[in-house]
PyMOL CGO cylinders between C-alpha atoms (Angstrom):
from pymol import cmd
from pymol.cgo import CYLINDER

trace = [
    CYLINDER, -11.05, 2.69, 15.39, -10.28, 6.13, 16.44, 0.3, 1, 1, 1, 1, 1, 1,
    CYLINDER, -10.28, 6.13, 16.44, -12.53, 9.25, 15.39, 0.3, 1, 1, 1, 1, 1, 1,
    CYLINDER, -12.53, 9.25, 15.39, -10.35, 12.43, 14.47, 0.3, 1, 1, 1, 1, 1, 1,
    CYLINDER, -10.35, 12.43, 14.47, -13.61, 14.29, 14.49, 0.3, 1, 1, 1, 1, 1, 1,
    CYLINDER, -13.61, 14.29, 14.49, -13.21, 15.04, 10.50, 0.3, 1, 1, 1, 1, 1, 1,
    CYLINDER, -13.21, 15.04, 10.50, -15.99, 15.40, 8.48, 0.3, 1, 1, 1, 1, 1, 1,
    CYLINDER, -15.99, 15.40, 8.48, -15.62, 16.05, 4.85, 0.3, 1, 1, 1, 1, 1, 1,
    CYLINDER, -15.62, 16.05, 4.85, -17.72, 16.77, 1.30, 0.3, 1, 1, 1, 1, 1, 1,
    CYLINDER, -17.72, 16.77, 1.30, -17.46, 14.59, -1.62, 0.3, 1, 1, 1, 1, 1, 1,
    CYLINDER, -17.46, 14.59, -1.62, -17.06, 17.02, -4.67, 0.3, 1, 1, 1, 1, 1, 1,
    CYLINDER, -17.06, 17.02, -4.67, -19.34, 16.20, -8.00, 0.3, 1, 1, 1, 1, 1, 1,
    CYLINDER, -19.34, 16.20, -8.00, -16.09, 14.13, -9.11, 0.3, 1, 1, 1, 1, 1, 1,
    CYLINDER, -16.09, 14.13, -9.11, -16.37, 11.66, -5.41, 0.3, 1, 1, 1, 1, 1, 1,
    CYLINDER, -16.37, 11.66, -5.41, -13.24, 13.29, -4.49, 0.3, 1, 1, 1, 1, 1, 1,
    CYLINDER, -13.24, 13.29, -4.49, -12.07, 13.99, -0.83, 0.3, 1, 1, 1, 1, 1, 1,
    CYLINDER, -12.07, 13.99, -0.83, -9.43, 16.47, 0.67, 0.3, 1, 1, 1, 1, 1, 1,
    CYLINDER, -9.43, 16.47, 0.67, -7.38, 14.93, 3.31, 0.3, 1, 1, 1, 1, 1, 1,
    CYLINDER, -7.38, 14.93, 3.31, -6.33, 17.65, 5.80, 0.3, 1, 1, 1, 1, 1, 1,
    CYLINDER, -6.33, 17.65, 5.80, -2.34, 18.82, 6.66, 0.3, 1, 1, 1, 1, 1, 1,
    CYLINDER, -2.34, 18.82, 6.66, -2.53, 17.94, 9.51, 0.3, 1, 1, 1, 1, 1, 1,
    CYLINDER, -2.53, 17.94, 9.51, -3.71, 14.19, 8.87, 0.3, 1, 1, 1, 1, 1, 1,
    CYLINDER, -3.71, 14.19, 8.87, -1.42, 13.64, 6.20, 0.3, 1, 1, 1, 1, 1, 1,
    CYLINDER, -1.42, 13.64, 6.20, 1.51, 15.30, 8.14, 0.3, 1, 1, 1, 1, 1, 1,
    CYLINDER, 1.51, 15.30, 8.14, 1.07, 13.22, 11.03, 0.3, 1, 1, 1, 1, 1, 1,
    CYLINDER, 1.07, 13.22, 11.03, 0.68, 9.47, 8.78, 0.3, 1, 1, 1, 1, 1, 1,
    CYLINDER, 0.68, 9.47, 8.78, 3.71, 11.00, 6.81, 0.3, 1, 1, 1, 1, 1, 1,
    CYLINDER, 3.71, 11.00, 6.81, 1.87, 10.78, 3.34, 0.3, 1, 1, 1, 1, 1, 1,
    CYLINDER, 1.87, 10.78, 3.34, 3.50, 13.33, 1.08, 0.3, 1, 1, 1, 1, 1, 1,
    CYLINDER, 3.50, 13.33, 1.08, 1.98, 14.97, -1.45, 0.3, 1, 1, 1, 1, 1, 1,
    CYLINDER, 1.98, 14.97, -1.45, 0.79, 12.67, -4.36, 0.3, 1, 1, 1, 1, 1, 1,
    CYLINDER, 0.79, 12.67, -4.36, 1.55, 9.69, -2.01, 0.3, 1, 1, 1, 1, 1, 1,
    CYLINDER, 1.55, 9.69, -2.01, -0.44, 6.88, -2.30, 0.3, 1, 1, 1, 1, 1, 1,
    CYLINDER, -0.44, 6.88, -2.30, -3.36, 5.61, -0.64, 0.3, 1, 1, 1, 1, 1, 1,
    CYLINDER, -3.36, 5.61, -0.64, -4.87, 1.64, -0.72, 0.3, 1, 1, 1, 1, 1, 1,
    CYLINDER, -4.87, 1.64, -0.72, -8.08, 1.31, -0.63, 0.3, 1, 1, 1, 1, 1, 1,
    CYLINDER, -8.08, 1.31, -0.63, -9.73, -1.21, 1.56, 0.3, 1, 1, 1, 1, 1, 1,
    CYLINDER, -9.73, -1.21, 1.56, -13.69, -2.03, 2.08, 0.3, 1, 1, 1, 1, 1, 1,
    CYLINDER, -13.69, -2.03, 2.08, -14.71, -3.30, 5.37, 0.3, 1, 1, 1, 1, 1, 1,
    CYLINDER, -14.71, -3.30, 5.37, -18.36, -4.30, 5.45, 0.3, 1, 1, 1, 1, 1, 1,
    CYLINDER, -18.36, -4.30, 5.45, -19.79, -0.39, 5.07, 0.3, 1, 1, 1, 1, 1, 1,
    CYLINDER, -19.79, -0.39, 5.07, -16.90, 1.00, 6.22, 0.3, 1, 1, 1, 1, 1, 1,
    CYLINDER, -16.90, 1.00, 6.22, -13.89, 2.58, 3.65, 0.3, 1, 1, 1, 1, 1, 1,
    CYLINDER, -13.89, 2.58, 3.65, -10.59, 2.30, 4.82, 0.3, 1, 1, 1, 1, 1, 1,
    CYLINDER, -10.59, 2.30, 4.82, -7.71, 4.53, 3.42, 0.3, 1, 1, 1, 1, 1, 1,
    CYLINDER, -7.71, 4.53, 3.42, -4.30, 3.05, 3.80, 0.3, 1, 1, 1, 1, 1, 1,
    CYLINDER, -4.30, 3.05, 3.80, -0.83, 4.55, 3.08, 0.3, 1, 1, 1, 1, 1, 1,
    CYLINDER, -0.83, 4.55, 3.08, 0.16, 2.53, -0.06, 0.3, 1, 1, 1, 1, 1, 1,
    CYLINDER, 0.16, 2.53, -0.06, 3.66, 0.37, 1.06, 0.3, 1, 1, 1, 1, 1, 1,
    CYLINDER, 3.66, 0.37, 1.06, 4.82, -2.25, -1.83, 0.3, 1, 1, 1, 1, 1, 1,
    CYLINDER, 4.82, -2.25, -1.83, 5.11, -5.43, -0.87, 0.3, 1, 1, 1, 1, 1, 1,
    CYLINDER, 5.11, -5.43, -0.87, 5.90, -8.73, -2.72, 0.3, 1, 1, 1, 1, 1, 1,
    CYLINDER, 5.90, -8.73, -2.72, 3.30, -10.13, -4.59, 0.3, 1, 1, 1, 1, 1, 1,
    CYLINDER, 3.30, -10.13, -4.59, 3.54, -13.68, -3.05, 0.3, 1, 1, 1, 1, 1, 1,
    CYLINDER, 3.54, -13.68, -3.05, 4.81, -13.24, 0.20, 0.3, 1, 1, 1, 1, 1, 1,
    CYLINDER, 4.81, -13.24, 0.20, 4.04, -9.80, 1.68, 0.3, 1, 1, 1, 1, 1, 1,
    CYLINDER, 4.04, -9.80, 1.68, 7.05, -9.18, 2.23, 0.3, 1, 1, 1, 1, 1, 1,
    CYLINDER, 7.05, -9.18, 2.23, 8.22, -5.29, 2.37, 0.3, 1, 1, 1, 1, 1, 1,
    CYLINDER, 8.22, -5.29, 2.37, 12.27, -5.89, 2.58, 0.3, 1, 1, 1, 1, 1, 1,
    CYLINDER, 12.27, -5.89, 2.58, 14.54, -6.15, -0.76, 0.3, 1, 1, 1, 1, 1, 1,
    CYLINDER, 14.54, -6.15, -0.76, 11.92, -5.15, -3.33, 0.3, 1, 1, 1, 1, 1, 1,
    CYLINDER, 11.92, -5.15, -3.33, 12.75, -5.89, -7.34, 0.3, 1, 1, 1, 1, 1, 1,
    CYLINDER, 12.75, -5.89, -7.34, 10.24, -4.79, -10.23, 0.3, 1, 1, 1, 1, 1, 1,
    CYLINDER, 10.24, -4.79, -10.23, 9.64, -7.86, -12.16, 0.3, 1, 1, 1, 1, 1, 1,
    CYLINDER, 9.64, -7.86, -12.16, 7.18, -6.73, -15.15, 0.3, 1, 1, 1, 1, 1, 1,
    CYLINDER, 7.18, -6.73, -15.15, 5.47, -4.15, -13.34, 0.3, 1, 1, 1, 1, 1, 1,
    CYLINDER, 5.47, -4.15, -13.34, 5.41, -6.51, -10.09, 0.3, 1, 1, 1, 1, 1, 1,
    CYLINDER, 5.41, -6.51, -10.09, 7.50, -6.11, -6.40, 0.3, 1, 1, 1, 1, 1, 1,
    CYLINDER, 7.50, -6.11, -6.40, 9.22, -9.35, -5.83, 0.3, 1, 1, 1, 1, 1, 1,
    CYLINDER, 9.22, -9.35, -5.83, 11.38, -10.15, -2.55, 0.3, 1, 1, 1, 1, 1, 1,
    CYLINDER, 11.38, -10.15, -2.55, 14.84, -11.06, -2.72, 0.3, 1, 1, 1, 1, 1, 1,
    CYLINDER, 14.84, -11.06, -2.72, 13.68, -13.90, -0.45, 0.3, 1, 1, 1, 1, 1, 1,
    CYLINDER, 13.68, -13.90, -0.45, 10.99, -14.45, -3.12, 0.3, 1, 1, 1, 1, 1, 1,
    CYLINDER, 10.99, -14.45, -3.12, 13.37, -14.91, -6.02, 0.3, 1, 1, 1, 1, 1, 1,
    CYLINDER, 13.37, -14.91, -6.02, 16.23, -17.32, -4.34, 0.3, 1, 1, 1, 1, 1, 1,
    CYLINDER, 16.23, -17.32, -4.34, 12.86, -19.67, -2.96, 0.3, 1, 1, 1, 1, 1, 1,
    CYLINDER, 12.86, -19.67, -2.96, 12.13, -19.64, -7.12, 0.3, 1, 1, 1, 1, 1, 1,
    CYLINDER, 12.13, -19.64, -7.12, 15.33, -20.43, -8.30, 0.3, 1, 1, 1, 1, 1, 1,
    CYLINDER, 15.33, -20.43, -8.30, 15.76, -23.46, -5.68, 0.3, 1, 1, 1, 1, 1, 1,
    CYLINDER, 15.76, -23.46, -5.68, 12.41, -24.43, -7.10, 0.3, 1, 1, 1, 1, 1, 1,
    CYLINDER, 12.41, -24.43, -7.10, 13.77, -24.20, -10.63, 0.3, 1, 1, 1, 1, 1, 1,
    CYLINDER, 13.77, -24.20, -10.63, 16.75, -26.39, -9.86, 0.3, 1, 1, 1, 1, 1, 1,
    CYLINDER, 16.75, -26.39, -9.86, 19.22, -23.26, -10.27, 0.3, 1, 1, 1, 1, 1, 1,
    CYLINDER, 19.22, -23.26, -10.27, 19.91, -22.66, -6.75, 0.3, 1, 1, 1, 1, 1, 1,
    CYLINDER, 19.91, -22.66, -6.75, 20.40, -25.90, -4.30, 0.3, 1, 1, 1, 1, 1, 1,
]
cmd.load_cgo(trace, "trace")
């Protein structure tokens, strides 16, 4: 892990302020979302990148009831189904 020399206050709310410059260079726009991973005692911020919920997969998303599902995803279901041979 790489130290950017950052150091930051929470505010009363636990908030943080991510700097330009950080968010310029990970390309996080503004309201962009983070994920939010815990690592032993370590917090790791993440820019957010939908991916299918079974698979991982990032390529050919489709909302299904508020969920990403691959294209890959769905034709693998349908075989399973006996729609698709």
């Amino acid at each position: 892990m790489k130290s950017t020399g950052i150091v930051r206050k929470l505010d009363e709310l636990g908030r943080i302020t991510l700097p330009v410059e950080l968010r310029r260079t990970l390309d996080i726009e503004e309201r962009g979302q983070l994920e939010i991973f815990v690592e032993e005692d370590r917090i790791i911020l993440q820019k957010y990148e939908p991916t299918d919920i079974f698979t991982g997969e990032k390529n050919e998303l489709f909302d299904f009831c508020g969920k990403k599902v691959s294209k890959e995803t769905i034709i693998e279901l349908a075989k399973m189904a006996g729609i698709l041979d």
